[in-house]
Every structure is written in C-alpha cells, then in structure tokens.
N, C-alpha and C positions, 0 to 999 in steps of 0.2 A: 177601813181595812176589812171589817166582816162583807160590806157590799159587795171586796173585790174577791174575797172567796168564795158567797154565792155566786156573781158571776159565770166564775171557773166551772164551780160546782154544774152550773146547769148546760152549759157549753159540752164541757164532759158529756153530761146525759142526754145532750139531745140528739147526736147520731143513733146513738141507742134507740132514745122512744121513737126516733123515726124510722130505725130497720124495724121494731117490733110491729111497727103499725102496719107495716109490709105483709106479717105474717099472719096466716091464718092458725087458728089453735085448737086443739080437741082434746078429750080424754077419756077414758072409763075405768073403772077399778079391773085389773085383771089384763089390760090392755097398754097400760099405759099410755102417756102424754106425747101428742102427736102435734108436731111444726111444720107448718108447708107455706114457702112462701107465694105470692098470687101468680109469680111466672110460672110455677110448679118447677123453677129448678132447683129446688135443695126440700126434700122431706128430712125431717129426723123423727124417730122413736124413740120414748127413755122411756125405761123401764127398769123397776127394781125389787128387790126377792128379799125374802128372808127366810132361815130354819132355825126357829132354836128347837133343841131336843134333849131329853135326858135319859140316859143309856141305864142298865141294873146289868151285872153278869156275876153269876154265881159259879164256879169252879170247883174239884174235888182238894185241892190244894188253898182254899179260899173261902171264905165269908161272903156274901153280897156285899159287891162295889158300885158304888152308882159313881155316874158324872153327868153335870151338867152343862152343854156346852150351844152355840150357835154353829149348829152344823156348816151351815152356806148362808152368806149375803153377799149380794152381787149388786151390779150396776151394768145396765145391759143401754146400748147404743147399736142403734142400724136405720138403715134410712138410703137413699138416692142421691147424688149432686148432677148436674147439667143434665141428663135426664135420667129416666125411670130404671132405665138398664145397664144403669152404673153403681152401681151398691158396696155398701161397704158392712160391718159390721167390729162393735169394740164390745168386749164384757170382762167388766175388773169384779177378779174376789176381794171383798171388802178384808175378810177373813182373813187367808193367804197374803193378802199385800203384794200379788201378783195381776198383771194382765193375762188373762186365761184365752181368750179372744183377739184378733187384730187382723181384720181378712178384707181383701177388696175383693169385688165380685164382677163381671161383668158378661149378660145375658144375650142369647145372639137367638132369634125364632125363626123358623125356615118347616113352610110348608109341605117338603118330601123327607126330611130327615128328622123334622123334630125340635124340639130345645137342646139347645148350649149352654152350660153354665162354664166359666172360665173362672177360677179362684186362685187368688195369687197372697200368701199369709200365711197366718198361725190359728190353728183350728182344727177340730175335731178329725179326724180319717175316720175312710168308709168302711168301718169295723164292723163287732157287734151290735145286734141292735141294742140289747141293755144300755151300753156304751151311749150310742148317737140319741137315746131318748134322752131327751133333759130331766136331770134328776127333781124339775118342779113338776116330772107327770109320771111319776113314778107309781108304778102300783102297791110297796112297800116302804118302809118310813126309807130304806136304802138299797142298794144294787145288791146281788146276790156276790160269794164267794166266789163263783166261779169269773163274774165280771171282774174281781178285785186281779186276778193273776192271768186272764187272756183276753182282755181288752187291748187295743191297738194306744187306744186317747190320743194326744192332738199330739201336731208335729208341725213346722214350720215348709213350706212349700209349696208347689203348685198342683192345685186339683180339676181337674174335664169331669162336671156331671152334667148326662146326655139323659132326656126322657123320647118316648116315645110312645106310640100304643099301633096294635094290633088289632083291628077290632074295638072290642071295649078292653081286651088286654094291655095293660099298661106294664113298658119296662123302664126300668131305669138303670143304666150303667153307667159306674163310676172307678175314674183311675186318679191316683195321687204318685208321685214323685217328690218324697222330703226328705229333710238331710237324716231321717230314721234316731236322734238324738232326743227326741222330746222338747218338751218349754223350759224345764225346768232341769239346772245343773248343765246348762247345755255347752258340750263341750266342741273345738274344733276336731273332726273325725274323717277317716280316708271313706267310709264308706255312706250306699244310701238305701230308703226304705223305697219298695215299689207295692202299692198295694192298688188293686182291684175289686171290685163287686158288683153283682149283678141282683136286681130285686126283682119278681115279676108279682104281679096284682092280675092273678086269672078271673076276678069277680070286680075289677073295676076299681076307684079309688074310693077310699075311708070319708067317712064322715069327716069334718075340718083337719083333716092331716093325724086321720085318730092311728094310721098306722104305726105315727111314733108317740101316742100314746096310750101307756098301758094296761088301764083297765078301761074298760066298756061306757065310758062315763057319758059318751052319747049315744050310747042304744042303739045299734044300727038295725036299720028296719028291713035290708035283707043282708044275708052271712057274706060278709068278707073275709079274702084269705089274703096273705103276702107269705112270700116264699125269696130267701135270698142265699147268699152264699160269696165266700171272700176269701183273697188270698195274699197274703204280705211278704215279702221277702226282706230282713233288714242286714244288710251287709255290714261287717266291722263292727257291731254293735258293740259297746263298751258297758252296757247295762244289763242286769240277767234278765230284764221282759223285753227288751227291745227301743221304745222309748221310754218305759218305764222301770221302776227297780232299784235294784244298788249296783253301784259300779264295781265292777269284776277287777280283783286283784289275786296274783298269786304271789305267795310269798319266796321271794329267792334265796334265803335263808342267809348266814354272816350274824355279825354280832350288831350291826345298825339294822338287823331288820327291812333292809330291802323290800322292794314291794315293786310288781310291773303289772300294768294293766292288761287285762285279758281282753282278747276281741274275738267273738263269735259272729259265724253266720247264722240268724234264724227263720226257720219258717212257719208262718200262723197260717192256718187253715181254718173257717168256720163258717156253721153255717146255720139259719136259726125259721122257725116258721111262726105266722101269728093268725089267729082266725078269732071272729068277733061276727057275735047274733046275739041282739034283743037284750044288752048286758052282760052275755057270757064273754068271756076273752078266755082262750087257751095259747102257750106260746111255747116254745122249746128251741136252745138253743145249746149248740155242742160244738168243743173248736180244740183245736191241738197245737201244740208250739213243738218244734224240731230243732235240738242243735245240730246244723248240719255241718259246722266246722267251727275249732278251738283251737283258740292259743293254748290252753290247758284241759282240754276236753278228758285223758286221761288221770288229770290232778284230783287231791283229796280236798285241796280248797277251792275247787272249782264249784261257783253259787247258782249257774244260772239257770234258770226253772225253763226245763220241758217238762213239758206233760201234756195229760191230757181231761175235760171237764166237761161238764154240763146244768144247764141251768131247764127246769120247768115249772112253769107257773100258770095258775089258773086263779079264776074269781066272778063272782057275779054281783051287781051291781043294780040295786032292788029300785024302784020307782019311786023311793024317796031317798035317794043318791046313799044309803048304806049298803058295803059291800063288804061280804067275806072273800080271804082269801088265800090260798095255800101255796105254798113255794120248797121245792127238792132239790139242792144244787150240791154240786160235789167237787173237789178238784183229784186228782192224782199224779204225783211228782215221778218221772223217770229218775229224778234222782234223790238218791240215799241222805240228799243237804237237807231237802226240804218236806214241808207237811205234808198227809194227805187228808182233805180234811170234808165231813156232810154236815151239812144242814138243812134240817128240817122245819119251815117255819109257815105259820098262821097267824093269817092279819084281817084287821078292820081297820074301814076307813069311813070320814064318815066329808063325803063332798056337798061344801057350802055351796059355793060358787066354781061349782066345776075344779079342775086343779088349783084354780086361781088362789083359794082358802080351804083349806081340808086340813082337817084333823087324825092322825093315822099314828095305829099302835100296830107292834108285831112282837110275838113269841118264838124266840130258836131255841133246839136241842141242837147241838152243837157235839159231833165226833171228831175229834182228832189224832192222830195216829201220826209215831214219830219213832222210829229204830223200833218197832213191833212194840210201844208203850201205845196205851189208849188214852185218851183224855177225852173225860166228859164233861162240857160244858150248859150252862143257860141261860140267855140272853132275852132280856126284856127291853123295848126302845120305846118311847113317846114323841110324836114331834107332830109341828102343826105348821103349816106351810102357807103364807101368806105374799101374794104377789100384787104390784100395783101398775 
C-alpha cells in the first residue's frame, strides 16, 4: 500500500518538476524573484514588503501614547503572458486582507505618436504625486496631511497613458474613466470619475524612474525638473473625498431616525513640481476639491470635505546615503464639519540598500483648529522598510 501512494505521490509531482525545468529563475534582494519560461511567454515578478513602525503623540489633552503596529505588508505580482506587451499586475495588503491591485495592461509603440499604455482594472489614478509614489520610496516614515484628504487613490476602470518627447522633452498624458466609487465599500452608483493629467520633464528623464521617487537617493548628475498638473471630476459621489472617505448621509428626522444618502458632484484640481541635483530633491504640491453639487449642500450634517492644501518638501541626501529632511503641509476645510489642520515636520533617513531597506524617523508639530478651538499636537514615528 505505501508503494502505491509513493507512486501517486510522484505522478503528482512530475508535471511540476517538468514545467519547472522549463523555467528560467532569478533574484535579488530589493528586486525580487523573477520566472521566465525558455519561450519567453509567461514572465512573472514576486515581490514582497514589509513596515513595521512605532508611532509616540503627545497632545494638550493627553500623556505620551505610543503604538506599535505593521504599518504595510504587501505581496506584489506583475509580469507578461503570450508576450511582452501584455501585462498584468496583482498586489494584496497582507494587513488590510484586501486586494489593493488587479490591473491588466496592454502596450502598443508607434513611431510618429509615441507609446500607448491601455489599462483595464483596479489601480492607482493619475493623481498626486505623493499619492502615485509608492509609499516603499517615500521620503518620510508617511505621506503628508495634505495627501491624507486630496488624493484621488485607486478606483476600478479603464486608463490611456500616452508618453512622448519633444526633443529631449518628454510628456506623458494620462486619462481614466472609473466607476469614481473607490476599492473599498464599493457600492452600485448612477455616477462616474473622469480624471486627467499631464507631466512634462523639460530636462529629460530621472535616473531609474527617480521621478516617483522621493528623495534624491541616486544623485542625479545633472538637475532634473518634472512639472504636472490634474483634473477629476467625480459625479454622484456617495463619499465626502470622492473615492475615498465616509459615506454622506442626511438625517431625515422621525422617531426611527431615517437616514438618505447624500450624492455630490466633486472637483479635484492639482498640481505639484519636483526637481533633483546631486542629492538635493525640492517638491511642492497644491490641489483643491469643489462641491460643485448636493443632495444637501445647504445641510448641517452635510460631511463632505472641500477645500483646499498643500504639501512641501525638501531634503538632501549626503554620499553615505544619510539624509535630512523637512516637510510643510497644510489642509483647510470650506466647511464648518471639518479640520483645518499644519504640520511641521523633520526627518532622517538612513538608505541601506537604496529604498529597498532604510531606516527613517520623523518629528511633527502638529496645528489643529476646529470651530476657532486650537489644538496642539507632537508626533514622533520610527519605521524601517525592508523590501525583497
């Protein structure tokens, strides 16, 4: 009887070690583990991240609280099938216990127009840049306040990004059409988001794609600028940021407490600069959200955040990969519901291996202001970011 379940056993496994032997294999720390098989039709990439971090905030109302938690761990998947110009891309939060990522791609090259990207899925929109940098090349242990309330983040649908150049000018315009609902909570809705943006690169392209990364960490050997600019329209929203937020109810009063959901038109505006020489990175980024129509626009329980913010940052990044670096962001609420809120903050970072491992602390003074009351806060963060 054991014979006949070895048997099984290796029957099973030999389609296996026979597709494996098929495959070619690579790897590096930082890069992750790469599958290609000898016809070159199916590549894969895996790759996988971690944050743990531990926060301190001290408050006029409060004691020092720390917490320690695993900010982000991810599993990131992309790669090719039947050939090179078919791509896909999946990346699950370990964390979340969501799929964050799910997008197919497909690339078209043409010598008088330029590149086609065609993206059909759930994925990031052509927002701010804070937003579209991955937060493993972040220049701070985290995204600034002002990212927290006027980023677009991802949304399910179809994206056109078009590259071209000029000379050594390189543009890139990009448009998306999605259901404007978000990944997450995602409800059936009448309406949709239409958003656009345009980057230009007047001094040519970044060192390895440093334009969405945020500090200087490869040294550009001569000054690069990028210059972009974006605009979203999200029809019907049901959420006060658009795809993101809490879902908007008004209360219609009675003794069960009724409740109808609110739908707003909004519009996001924004637009952000970054330049990098020899380690130095400076970046500024400012964007504004419009309710341009309400179910309850006149209402007292009406939540959804207009306004308007900005984010800037700067840091240098010394020839043994430590770097200081300072950050000014701000938001302000047109409405009376919500905060308005600055922060002030100064970080060090210290790059192992590039993003890949780096260790980075940052300090805020933290203003908040709420019906003309002030709140002063302080917020200390550690985290270390290791990627495989």
């Amino acid at each position: 009887m054991m014979k006949i379940y070895k048997l099984i056993i290796v029957l099973l496994f030999l389609p296996t070690a026979f597709v494996f032997s098929q495959i070619k294999y690579d790897g590096s720390f930082g890069k992750g583990l790469k599958f290609n098989t000898e016809d070159d039709s199916f590549y894969l990439k895996f790759r996988t991240r971690i944050q743990p971090r531990w926060d301190f905030e001290k408050t006029e109302e409060s004691e020092v609280k720390n917490q320690g938690k695993v900010k982000r761990a991810r599993l990131k998947f992309d790669g090719y099938f039947i050939n090179p110009d078919l791509r896909f891309k999946i990346e699950y939060d370990v964390v979340g216990g969501y799929v964050r990522d799910a997008m197919v791609k497909y690339n078209v090259s043409t010598e008088s127009f330029g590149d086609f990207d065609f993206w059909f899925g759930q994925g990031k929109l052509p927002g701010n840049r804070e937003r579209v940098v991955s937060s493993a090349n972040l220049q701070f242990v985290d995204r600034s306040v002002f990212n927290k309330y006027f980023n677009l983040d991802r949304d399910n649908g179809i994206q056109l990004h078009h590259n071209f150049s000029i000379g050594n000018v390189l543009i890139r315009d990009r448009y998306a059409i999605s259901s404007g609902n978000g990944i997450l909570e995602n409800k059936k809705s009448e309406g949709l988001a239409y958003t656009s943006k345009i980057e230009v690169l007047p001094m040519g392209k970044f060192t390895k794609k440093g334009d969405y990364v945020s500090a200087d960490v490869y040294r550009e050997k001569s000054p690069k600028l990028s210059i972009t600019g974006f605009a979203s329209y999200n029809s019907d929203s049901y959420k006060s940021r658009g795809q993101l937020g809490e879902e908007m109810f008004e209360n219609l009063g009675g003794l069960d407490g009724d409740s109808e959901l609110i739908k707003s038109d909004l519009l996001s505006l924004g637009a952000d600069m970054l330049f990098k020489y020899k380690g130095f990175s400076f970046a500024c980024e400012v964007g504004e959200r419009r309710v341009l129509d309400s179910d309850a626009k006149e209402s007292d329980t009406y939540i959804g955040y207009g306004g308007f913010g900005s984010n800037i940052q700067s840091g240098y990044v010394f020839k043994n990969m430590w770097e200081l670096s300072g950050r000014y962001a701000f938001v302000d609420s047109y409405s009376s519901n919500n905060y308005n809120i600055k922060d002030y903050t100064l970080g060090i970072s210290k790059y192992i291996v590039y993003n890949a491992f780096k260790i980075q602390a940052d300090f805020t003074y933290r203003e908040t202001e709420k019906e003309s009351k002030l709140l002063e806060s302080t917020i200390a963060r550690l985290q270390i970011e290791m990627q495989f």
